[in-house]
C-alpha positions in Angstrom: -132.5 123.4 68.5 -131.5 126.0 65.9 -127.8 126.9 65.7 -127.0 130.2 67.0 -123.6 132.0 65.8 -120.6 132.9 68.0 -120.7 135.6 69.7 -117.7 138.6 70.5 -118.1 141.2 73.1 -115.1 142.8 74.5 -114.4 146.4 75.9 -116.3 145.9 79.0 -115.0 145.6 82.8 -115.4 142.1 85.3 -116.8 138.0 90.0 -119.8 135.7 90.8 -119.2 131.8 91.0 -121.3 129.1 92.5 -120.4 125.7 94.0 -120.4 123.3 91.9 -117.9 121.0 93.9 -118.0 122.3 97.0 -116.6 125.4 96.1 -117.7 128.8 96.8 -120.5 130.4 95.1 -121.2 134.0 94.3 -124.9 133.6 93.4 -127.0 136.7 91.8 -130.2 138.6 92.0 -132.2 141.3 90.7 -132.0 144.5 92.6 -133.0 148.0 92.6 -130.0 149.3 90.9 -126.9 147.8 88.7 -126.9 144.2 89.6 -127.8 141.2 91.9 -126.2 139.5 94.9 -123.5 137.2 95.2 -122.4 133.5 97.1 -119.3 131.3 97.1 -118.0 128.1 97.3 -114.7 126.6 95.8 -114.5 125.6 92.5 -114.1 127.9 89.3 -115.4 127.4 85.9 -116.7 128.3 82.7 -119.0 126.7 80.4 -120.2 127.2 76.4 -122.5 129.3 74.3 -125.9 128.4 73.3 -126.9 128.0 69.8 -129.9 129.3 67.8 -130.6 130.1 63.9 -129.6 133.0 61.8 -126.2 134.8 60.4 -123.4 136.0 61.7 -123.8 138.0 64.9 -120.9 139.9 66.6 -121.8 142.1 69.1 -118.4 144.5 70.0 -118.8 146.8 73.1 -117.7 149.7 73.3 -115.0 150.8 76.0 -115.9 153.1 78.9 -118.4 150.6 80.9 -119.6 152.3 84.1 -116.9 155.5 83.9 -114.9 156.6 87.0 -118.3 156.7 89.3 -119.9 159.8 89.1 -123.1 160.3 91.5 -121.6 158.4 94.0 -121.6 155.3 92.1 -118.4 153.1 91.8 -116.9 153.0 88.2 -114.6 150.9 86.7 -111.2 151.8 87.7 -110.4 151.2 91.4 -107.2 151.2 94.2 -107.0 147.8 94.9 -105.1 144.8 93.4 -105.7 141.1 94.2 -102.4 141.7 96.4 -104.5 143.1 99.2 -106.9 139.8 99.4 -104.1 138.6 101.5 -104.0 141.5 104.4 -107.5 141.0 105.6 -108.5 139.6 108.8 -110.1 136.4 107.1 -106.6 135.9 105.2 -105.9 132.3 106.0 -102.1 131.6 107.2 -101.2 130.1 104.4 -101.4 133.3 102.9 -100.1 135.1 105.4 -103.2 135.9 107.3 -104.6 134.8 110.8 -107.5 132.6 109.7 -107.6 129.1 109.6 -108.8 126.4 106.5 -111.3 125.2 108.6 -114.4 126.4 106.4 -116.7 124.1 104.2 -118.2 120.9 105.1 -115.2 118.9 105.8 -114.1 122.1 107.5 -110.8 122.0 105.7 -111.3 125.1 103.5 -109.7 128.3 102.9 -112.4 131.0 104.6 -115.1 131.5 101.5 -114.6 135.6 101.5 -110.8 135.3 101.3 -111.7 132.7 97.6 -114.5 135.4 97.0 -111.9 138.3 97.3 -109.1 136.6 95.0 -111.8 135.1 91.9 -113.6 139.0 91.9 -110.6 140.6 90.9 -110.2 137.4 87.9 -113.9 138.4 86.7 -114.9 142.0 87.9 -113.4 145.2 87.0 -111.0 146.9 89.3 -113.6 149.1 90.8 -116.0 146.8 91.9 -113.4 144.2 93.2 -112.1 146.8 95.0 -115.2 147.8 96.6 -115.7 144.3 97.0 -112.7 143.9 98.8 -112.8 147.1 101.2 -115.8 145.9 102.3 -114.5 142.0 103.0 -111.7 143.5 104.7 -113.8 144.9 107.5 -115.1 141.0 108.5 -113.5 140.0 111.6 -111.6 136.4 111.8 -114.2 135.2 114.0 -116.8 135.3 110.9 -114.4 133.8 108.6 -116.6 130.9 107.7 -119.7 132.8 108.3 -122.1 132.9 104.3 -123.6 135.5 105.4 -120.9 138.3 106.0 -119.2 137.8 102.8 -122.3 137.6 100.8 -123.8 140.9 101.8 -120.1 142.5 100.5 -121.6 141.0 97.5 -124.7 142.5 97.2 -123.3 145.8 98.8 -120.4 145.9 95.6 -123.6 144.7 93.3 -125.6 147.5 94.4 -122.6 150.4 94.1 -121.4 149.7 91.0 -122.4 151.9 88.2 -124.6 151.0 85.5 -122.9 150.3 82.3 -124.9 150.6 79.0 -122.4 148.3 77.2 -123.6 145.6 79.1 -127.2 146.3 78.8 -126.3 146.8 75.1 -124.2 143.0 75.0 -127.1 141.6 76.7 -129.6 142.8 74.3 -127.1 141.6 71.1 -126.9 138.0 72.9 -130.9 138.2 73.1 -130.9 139.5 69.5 -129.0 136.8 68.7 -130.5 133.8 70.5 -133.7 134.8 67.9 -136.9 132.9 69.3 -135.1 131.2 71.9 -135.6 133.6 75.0 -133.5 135.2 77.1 -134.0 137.5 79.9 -131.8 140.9 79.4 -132.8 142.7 82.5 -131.4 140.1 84.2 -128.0 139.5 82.1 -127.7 143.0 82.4 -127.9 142.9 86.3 -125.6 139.5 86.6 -122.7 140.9 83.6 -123.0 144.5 84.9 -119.4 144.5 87.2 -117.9 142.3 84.7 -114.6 142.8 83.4 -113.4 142.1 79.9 -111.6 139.1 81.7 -115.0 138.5 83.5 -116.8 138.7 80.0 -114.1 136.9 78.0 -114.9 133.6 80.0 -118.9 133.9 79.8 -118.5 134.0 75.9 -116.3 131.1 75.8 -118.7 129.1 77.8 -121.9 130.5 75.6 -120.1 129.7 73.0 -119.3 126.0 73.6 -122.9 124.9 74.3 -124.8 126.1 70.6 -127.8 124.0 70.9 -129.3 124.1 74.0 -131.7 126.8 75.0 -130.3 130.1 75.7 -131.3 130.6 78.9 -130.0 127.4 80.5 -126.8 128.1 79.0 -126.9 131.7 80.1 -127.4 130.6 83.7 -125.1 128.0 83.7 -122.4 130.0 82.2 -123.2 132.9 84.7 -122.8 130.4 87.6 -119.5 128.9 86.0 -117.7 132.2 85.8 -118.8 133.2 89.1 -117.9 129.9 91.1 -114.6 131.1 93.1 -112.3 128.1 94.8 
């Protein structure tokens, strides 16, 4: 494989994570608007940056992704802190809550929205984390363990979040970058879009440690790293 150069991108907002070890998993897809959707499972991670040929490519966004959410849209900045991950009903006790660690196959396991919750405010900016969490919050104790509840907060947050051109911009200098190697932007752009810098900091680092395999299969397994919440 050709060697690709490092990349920088910072100024941008930023949760998605899959299970890799029986964590949870915030998958994503394409949709209509400014992202994909989301699933969980318990484990957290990042991995490294693909590699191709040519100079030295830096791509620097600018600040400002998304705004404040004009046209109904939800920007970057938002109400919530991580703090309120621990009033919702699916709050396990050890946190304070009501639910139980009875989730997962071994059914030992904190309730997957409460993990989803806590990693999305680690990777996403404080708007769609707090969006994220609002709607989370509204899932009653008797769905704690239920995929399905958490993961539709997940593609609700994807699909209210505003679009950012930084990140369509980052994705198309990653693309740029990768040369030949391909790389599908439309769909960075929709998996980075409510990325934080935090969020965005930890997706480089994983490009960036894997510089000669194919830039797609680092891209998704970087995406899925970062996004894995446990």
């Amino acid at each position: 494989m050709l060697a690709r150069n490092l990349f920088g991108f910072f100024g941008l907002g930023a949760v998605l994570s899959v299970s890799l070890l029986g964590g949870c998993i915030i998958t994503t897809s394409p949709t209509s608007g400014s992202g994909g959707s989301t699933s969980a499972s318990t484990s957290t991670g990042q991995g490294g940056e693909t590699g191709g040929t040519g100079g030295a490519t830096s791509t620097t966004a600018t600040t400002g992704t998304g705004g404040t959410g004009g046209g109904g849209c939800v920007g970057t900045q938002g109400p919530r802190t991580v703090a309120d991950c621990d009033n919702m009903n699916i709050t396990p006790v050890s946190h304070g809550g009501a639910a139980s660690s009875s989730c997962g196959d071994t059914l030992d396991q904190d309730p997957p929205g409460y993990l989803v919750c806590v990693h999305g405010f680690s990777i996403f900016t404080s708007g769609a984390a707090s969006n994220l969490q609002d709607c989370l919050a509204l899932i009653g104790v008797q769905d704690q363990c239920t995929d399905e509840k958490w993961q539709a907060c997940i593609d609700a947050m994807y699909a209210n979040v505003c679009a950012s051109q930084d990140i369509v911009n980052t994705c198309a200098d990653i693309a740029n970058a990768c040369g030949a190697d391909p790389l599908d932007k439309a769909q960075c752009a929709d998996d980075l879009n409510p990325f934080s810098n935090e969020g965005l900091q930890q997706f480089q680092d994983c490009f960036n440690a894997n510089p000669n395999d194919p830039c797609q299969d680092v891209y998704d397994f970087c995406v899925t790293e970062v996004l894995t919440a446990g």
